[in-house]
N, C-alpha and C positions, 0 to 999 in steps of 0.2 A: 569690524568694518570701520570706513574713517568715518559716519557719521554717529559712531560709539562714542569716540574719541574726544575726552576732555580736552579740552584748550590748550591747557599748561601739558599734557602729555600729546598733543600734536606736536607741536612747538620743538620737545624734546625729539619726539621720535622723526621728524625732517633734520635736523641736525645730524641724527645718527645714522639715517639712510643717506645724508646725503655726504657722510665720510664713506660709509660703508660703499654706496655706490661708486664713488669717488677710486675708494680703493679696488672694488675689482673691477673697474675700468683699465688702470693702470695692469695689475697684473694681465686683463684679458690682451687689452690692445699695445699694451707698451712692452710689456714683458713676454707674452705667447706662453703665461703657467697660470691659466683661471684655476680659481680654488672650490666653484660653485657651478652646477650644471646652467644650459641658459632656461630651464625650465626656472630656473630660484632665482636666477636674474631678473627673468621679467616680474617673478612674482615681488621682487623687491621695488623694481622700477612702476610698477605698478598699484605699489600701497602707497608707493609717494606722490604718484599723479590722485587716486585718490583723494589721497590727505587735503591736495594742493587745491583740488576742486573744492571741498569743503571747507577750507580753510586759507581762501585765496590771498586774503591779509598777510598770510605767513610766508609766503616763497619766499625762499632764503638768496642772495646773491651768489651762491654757489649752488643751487638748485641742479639737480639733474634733468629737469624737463629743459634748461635753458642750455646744456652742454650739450655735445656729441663726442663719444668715445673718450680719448684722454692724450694729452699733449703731450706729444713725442718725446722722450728725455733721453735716448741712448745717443750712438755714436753717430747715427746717419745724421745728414745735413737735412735743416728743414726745409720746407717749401710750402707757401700761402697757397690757396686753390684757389686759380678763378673765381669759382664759383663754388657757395657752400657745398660739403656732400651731407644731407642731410641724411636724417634717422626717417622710421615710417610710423605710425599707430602701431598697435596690434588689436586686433581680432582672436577673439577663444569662444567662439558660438557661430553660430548658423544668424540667428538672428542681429548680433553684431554685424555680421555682414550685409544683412537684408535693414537695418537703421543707416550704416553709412551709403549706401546706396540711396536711399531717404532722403538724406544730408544734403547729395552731390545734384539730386533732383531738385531740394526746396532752395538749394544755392542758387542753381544757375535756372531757376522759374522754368521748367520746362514741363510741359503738357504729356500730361498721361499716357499719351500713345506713342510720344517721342522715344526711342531706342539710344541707352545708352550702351555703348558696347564698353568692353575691357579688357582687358590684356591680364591672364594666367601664367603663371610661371613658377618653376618647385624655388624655395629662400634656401637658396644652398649655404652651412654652415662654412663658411671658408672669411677671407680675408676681404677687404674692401680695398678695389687700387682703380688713379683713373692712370687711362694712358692718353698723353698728349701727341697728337702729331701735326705738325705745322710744314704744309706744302709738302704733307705726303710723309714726309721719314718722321719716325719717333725719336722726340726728343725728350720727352720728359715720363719719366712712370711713379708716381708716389701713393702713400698708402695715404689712408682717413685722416688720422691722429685725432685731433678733438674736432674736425668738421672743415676748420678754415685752415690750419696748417697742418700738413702732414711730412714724411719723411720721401727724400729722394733716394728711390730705390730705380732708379733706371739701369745701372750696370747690370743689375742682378732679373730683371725684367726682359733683360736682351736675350738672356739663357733661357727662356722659356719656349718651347718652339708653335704653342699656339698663339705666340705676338707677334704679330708681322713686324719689322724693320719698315719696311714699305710699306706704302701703301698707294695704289692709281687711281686717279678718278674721285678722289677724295676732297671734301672742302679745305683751303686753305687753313683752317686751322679747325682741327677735332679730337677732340676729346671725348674716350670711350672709358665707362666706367663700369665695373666687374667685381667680379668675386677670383681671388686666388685661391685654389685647394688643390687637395691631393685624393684620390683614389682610396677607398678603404684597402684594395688589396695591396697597391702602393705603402699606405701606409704602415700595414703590419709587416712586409717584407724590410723597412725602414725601417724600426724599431728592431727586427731581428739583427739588422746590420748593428744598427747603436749599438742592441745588448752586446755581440758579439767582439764588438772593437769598444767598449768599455765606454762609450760614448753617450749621451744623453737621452734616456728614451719617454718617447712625448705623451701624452696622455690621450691625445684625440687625434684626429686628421685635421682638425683647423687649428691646432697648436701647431702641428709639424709643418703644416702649409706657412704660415706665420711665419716660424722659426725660420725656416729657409729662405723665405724671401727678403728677410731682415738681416742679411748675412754684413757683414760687412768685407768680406771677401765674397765676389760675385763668383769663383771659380768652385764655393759650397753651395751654392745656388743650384748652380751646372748639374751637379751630380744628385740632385734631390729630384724625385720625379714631380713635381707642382705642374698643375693648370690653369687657365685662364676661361673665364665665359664671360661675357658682356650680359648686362640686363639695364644698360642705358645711356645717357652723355652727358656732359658738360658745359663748357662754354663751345659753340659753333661760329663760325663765319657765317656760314647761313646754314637756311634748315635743311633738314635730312625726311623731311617728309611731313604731311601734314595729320598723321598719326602716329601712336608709338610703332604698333605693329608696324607702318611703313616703313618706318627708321628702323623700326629692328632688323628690320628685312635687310635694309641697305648697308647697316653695319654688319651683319652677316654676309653680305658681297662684297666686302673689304674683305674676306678672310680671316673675320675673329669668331670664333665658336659663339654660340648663340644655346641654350637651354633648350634637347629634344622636345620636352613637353610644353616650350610656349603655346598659349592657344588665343585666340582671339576669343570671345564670349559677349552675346548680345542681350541674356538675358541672369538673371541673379540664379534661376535654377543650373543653368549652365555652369556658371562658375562654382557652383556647390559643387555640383557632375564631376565638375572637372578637378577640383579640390580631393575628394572622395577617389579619384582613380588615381590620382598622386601620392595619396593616403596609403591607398591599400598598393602603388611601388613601392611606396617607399625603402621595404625592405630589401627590395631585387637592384637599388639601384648603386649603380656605383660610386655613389658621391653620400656623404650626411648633408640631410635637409630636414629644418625646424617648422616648415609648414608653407603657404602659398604665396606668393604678391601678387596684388591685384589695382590694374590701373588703368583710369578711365585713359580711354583710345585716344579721343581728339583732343591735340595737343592745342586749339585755341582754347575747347573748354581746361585742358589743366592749364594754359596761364591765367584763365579768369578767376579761376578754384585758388588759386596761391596758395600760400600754406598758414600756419597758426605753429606758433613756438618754434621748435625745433623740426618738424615733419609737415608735409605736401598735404592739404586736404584730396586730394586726386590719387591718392595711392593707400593703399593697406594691409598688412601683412596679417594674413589669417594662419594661427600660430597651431600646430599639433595639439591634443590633450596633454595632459602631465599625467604624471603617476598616479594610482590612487592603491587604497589599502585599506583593511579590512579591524576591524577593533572592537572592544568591548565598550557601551554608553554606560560609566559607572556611579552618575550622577549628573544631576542637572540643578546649577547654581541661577540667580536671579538676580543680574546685576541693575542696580537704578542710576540712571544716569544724570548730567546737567538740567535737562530739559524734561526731568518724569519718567522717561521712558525703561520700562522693565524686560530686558532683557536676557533672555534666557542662554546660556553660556553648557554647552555638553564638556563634562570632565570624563577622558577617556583614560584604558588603559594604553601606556605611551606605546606607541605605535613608530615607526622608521617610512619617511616617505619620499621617494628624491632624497637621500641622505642628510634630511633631517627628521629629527628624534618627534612626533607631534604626541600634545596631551590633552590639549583642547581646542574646540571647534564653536563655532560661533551656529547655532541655531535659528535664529534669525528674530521670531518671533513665534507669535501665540498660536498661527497658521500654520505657521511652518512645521510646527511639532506636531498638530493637529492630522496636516498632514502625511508626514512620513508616518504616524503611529507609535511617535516614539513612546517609549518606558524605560525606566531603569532599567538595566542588565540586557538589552538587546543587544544582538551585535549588529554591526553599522559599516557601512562603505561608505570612507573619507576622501576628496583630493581636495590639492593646492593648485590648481588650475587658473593661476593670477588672480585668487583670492587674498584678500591680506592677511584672512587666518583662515586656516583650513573649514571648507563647510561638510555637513553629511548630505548624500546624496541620495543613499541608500537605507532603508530597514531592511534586512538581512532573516530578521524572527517576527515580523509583523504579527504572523500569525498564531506564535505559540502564546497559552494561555500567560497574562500576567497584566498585575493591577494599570490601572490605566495611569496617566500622568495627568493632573491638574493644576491648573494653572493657576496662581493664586489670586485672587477677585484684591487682596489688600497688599499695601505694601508693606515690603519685610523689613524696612527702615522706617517707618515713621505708624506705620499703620490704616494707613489714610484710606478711603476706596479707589480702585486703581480700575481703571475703566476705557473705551477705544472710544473715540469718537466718531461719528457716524462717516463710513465710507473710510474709515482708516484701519488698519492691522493691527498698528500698533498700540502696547495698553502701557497707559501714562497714570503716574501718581498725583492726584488732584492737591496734592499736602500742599506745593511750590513752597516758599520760603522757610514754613514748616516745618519740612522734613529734613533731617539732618546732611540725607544724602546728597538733594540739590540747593540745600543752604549755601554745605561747603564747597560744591562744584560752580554754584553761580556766584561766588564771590572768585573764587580761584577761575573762572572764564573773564572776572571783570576786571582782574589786575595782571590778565595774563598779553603776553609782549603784541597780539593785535589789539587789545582793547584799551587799559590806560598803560598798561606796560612799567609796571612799579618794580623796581629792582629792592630785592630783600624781602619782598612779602612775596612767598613762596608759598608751594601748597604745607608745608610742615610747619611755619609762621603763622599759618590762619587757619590751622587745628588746633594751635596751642592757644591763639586770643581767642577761638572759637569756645574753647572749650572752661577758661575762664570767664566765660561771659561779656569779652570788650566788642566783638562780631557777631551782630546778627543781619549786617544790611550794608549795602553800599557805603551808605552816608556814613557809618558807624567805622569806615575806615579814617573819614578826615576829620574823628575824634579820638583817636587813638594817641595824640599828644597828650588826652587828658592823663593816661596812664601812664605814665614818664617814669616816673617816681617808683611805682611799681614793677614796671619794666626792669627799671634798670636791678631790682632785687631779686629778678628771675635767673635760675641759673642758666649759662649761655649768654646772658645780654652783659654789655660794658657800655662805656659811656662812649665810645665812636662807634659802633653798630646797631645804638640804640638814636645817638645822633644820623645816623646813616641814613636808617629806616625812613626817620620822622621828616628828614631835608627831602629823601627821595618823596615821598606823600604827598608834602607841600608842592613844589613842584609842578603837580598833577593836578592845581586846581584850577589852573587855565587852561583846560585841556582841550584838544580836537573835539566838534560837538560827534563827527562821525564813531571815534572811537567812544564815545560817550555811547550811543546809541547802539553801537555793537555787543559791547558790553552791559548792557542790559539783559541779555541773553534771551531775546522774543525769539520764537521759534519761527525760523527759516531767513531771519534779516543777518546774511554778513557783510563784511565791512564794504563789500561793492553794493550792495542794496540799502546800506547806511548811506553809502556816501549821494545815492542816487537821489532815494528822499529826499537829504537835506538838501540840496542842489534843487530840488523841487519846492522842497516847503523853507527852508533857511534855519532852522531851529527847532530842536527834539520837543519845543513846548508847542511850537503853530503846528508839531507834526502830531502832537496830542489831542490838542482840540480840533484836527482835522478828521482824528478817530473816531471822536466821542460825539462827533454829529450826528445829524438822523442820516445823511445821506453819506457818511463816513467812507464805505465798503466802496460804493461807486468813485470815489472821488481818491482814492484810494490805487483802487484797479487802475484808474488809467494813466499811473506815474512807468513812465517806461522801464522795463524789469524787475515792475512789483507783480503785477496780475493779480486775481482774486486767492488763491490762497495766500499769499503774505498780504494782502490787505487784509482775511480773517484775522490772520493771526496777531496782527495790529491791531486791530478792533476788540478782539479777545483778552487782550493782555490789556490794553488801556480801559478796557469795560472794567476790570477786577478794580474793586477800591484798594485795596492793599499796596496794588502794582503802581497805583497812583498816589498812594500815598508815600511809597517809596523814592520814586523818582521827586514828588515835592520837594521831600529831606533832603534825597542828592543833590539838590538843584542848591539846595540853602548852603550848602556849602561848599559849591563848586562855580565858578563861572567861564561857561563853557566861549569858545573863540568862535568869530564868524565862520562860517562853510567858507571855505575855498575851494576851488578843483584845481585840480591837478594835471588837465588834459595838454596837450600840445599849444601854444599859440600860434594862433592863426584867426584870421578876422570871424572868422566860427567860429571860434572860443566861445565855452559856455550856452552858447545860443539853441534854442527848442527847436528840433524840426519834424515834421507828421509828413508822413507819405503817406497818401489815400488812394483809392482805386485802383485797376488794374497797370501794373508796370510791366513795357510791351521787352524792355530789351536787358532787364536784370530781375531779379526777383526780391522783394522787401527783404531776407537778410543781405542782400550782397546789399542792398540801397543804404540799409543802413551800418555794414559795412563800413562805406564809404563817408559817411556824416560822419562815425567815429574817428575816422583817418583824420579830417579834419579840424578835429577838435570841439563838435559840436557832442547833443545829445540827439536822440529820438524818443517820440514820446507816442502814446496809441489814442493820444484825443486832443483836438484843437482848445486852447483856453487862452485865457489872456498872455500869458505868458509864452505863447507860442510866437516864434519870429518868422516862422517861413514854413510853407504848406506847398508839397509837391505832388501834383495833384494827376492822376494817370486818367486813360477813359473808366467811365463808373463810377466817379466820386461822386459821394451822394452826399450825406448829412455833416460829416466832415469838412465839406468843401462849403456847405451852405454856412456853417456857424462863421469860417475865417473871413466870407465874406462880409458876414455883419461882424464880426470884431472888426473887419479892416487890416486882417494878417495876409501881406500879402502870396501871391501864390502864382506858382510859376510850373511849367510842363516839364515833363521827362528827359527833355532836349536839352530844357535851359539847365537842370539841374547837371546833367551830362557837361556841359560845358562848363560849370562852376569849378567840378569836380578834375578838369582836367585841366585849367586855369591855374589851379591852387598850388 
């Protein structure tokens, strides 16, 4: 799982998914020969949104969460889209569905009895195309490509005979966007034809759909059976209704095919209902489909919802199970990680699942085994159901007699007592700098590319000083010049890689105090919760002795998106003498640079703002939202440092304190206005 994941092996592994992604994007969307089913797709695109979450310092400028598909490179001519065609989430659980629902309620503030309805529909596997039509006749048809440019496939669009040419009664300019495919029975009579005239034969019906649409002769178009169905628009003249459903309706009155099982749904059981009866079509139906879309009705709440990255907060694709499969548990390893944490790893016999080879599965924890009942040599039902490593789901032999599995109370690295803390699962090594395992992991988290980012000191460079005694601590990196001399007599080292090294070091001793403080490695502070802090307190040392107060915890909680567990864990780590003794050393030989932010400029740059009371016409994330937009912060308690209090009916003790600071405070309206000003 990515919060397994070392620093220096996140780092690498976003790199490699996001070639890897890279590359069957291209083969899927540019080429129409995927190499991987879309179950191993998501499951990829999904260990990297993980990663990304946990390690937000690291999104790479060719990140997959910030693309869409892959940029056209054959013979068609390209063409910008109006308007992005974006990607959606995914959903693989019941309760994923019933959290975004959550979501789309604490977004847009609305009251527990209020009905949000939405809009069902089967995610047919086919092709992405919008079609333009301006004053009625079609003039433009182009496929996805990477989101904002796609390819002009209009000739070969005109062959399709569920595209109208025409269209009456239409807005002067509309754009309908759809899915192109073909018929499974379609498809295999196709393929008979291929094989039979020695021609190309496709591996799926969303390749074959692809393929043909992408002709560059529109008269191979003609003779390939493809379809068209709408499941939504583009840029309009004006609207087409003031829900989806109504638009759907009305683009289905144009004469473009529309998906039989759309359903409108007003409540989250429905849409399960309705999910479940699509599920169990699935197989009778004529088309391949990966699972449901699901999108909030009212088209003023989806533009108030907007989206986040790449994909619509107002829409969600709830995706089929994947595969699972069945194995022998033939051991159970105990891996210790940066932060303590011992974690139990099942070693299977390798097993085929979705047509990869699996040997092992992530366990989770000390509960988790507890629960299933595992023991050596059970057998066990595995899937990869957009997990980043396959988990067990199943005990299979629960019940046959065999020794139990005990979890070990000490660590297997250092020996230390390995123990949960109260109201947590997880069992952590109490050794910390002690024990070998998070010695070398928290020094390789502290020079890894989100924290000082030291080039040359790798994880196999600070096993080898580790291991002759030059590393045991932060600070014991910006004395590694003492060993020059000795270096350079190591074998491997010369006098420009050992000059390399020791310039790259130096360097780093003016360093970002954010990345200072990340690299520390306290558990749950990264680099957006570094940077929050210091923006709060200004320096990893006022952020020490704000620890080590009596009133630390409270003062602590109310920096906005710290809250009371990462102020534990601040108070935890700076309680320890060791962890403070640490950072003193580091500090002796480091001098860390002012905070800066990074935000947008705008006359809210940097500035504190607290929204108090009840907010009648957005609800506290979209309010604060909106502060971010403009470059400000938000914080959950009035202090000196607060600029501006926006204050709703019901402010109570918040609103009394800005009064006696004298911060001033302004109503729901005026903040409305500021916001629209800007």
């Amino acid at each position: 799982m990515a919060e397994e994941v070392s620093e220096a092996d996140a780092a690498n592994r976003l790199m490699r998914l996001a070639k890897e992604i890279a590359r069957h994007d291209r083969l899927y969307h540019d080429r129409d020969a995927p190499e991987i089913s879309d179950a191993d797709y998501d499951t990829l695109v999904r260990e990297n949104r993980e990663l990304e979450a946990r390690f937000p310092h690291l999104v790479r400028p060719d990140s997959p969460s910030t693309r869409l598909g892959a940029a056209p490179s054959g013979v068609l001519a390209k063409v910008a889209h109006a308007r992005p065609m974006l990607s959606l989430e995914n959903a693989f659980s019941e309760e994923e569905v019933r959290e975004f629902m959550r979501r789309v309620r604490r977004f847009l503030s609305l009251a527990a009895e209020e009905t949000v309805a939405v809009t069902a529909e089967p995610k047919i596997d086919g092709l992405s195309c919008l079609l333009r039509y301006e004053r009625g006749a079609l003039v433009l048809a182009a496929t996805r490509g990477d989101g904002a440019v796609g390819e002009d496939v209009t000739p070969n669009a005109r062959t399709i005979p569920d595209i109208p040419q025409q269209i009456a009664a239409a807005p002067d300019v509309l754009e309908v966007r759809g899915e192109i495919y073909m018929s499974k029975q379609n498809f295999a009579a196709l393929n008979q034809r291929q094989e039979a005239s020695g021609g190309k034969v496709f591996a799926n019906p969303r390749n074959a759909a692809a393929g043909s649409l992408r002709q560059k002769d529109p008269a191979v178009t003609a003779e390939r059976p493809v379809r068209f169905y709408a499941h939504g628009w583009g840029e309009l003249s004006q609207p087409l209704g003031a829900t989806q459903a109504d638009a759907m309706a009305r683009i289905q009155s144009f004469g473009l095919p529309i998906a039989a099982m759309f359903r409108r749904c007003e409540t989250v059981d429905a849409m399960l209902d309705h999910y479940r009866a699509i599920e169990h079509a699935r197989a009778d139906l004529p088309f391949d489909i990966d699972g449901v879309v699901y999108k909030v009705d009212r088209l003023d709440w989806q533009e108030r919802l907007g989206q986040v990255a790449r994909a619509p907060r107002w829409a969600l694709a709830h995706k089929f199970p994947a595969e699972k499969a069945e194995t022998t548990l033939e051991a159970i390893d105990i891996q210790v990680g940066r932060t303590g944490k011992l974690t139990p790893v099942g070693r299977l016999k390798p097993v085929g699942v979705g047509g990869v080879i699996v040997a092992n599965a992530t366990l989770h924890n000390r509960d988790e085994i507890a629960r299933l009942g595992l023991r050596v040599g059970d057998r066990v039902r595995i899937q990869r159901a957009g997990d980043v490593i396959p988990q067990v789901v199943e005990n299979l032999t629960r019940d046959e007699p065999r020794a139990p599995y005990m979890f070990p109370g000490h660590c297997p690295q250092c020996g230390s007592e390995a123990a949960a803390e109260e109201g947590e699962v997880d069992v952590r090594c109490t050794g910390g700098l002690i024990c070998p395992a998070q010695r070398i992991e928290r020094l390789k988290h502290f020079v890894s590319r989100g924290a000082l980012d030291i080039e040359g000191l790798g994880q196999k460079t600070i096993l080898e000083f580790a291991q002759v005694g030059w590393l045991q601590s932060p600070a014991d990196i910006f004395r590694l010049h003492r060993h020059r001399t000795a270096l350079l007599g190591r074998e491997g080292w010369k006098e420009k890689s050992a000059h390399n090294l020791l310039a790259a070091i130096e360097a780093k001793r003016e360093l970002d105090p954010a990345r200072l403080l990340f690299g520390l490695g306290i558990r749950h502070v990264g680099i957006v919760t570094a940077k929050d802090l210091l923006r709060c307190f200004g320096t990893v040392e006022a952020l020490r002795q704000a620890a080590t107060r009596e009133n630390g915890r409270a003062e602590l909680s109310g920096v906005e998106g710290v809250g009371p567990v990462v102020a534990e864990a601040l108070v935890d780590f700076f309680h320890e003498p060791h962890n403070r003794e640490a950072l003193h050393d580091l500090l002796s030989e480091v001098r860390p640079q002012p905070f800066t932010s990074a935000v947008r400029e705008t006359e809210w740059t940097g500035k504190t703002i607290v929204f108090t009371g009840s907010l009648q016409t957005m609800s506290r994330d979209e309010a604060k939202a909106q502060a971010e937009r403009l470059g400000a912060r938000t914080a959950g308690s009035v202090s000196a440092r607060t600029d501006l209090v926006v204050a709703g009916p019901g402010a109570g003790s918040k609103l009394k304190k800005a009064e006696t600071l004298g911060v001033p405070v302004i109503g729901e309206g005026e903040w409305a206005r500021i916001v629209a000003d800007a």
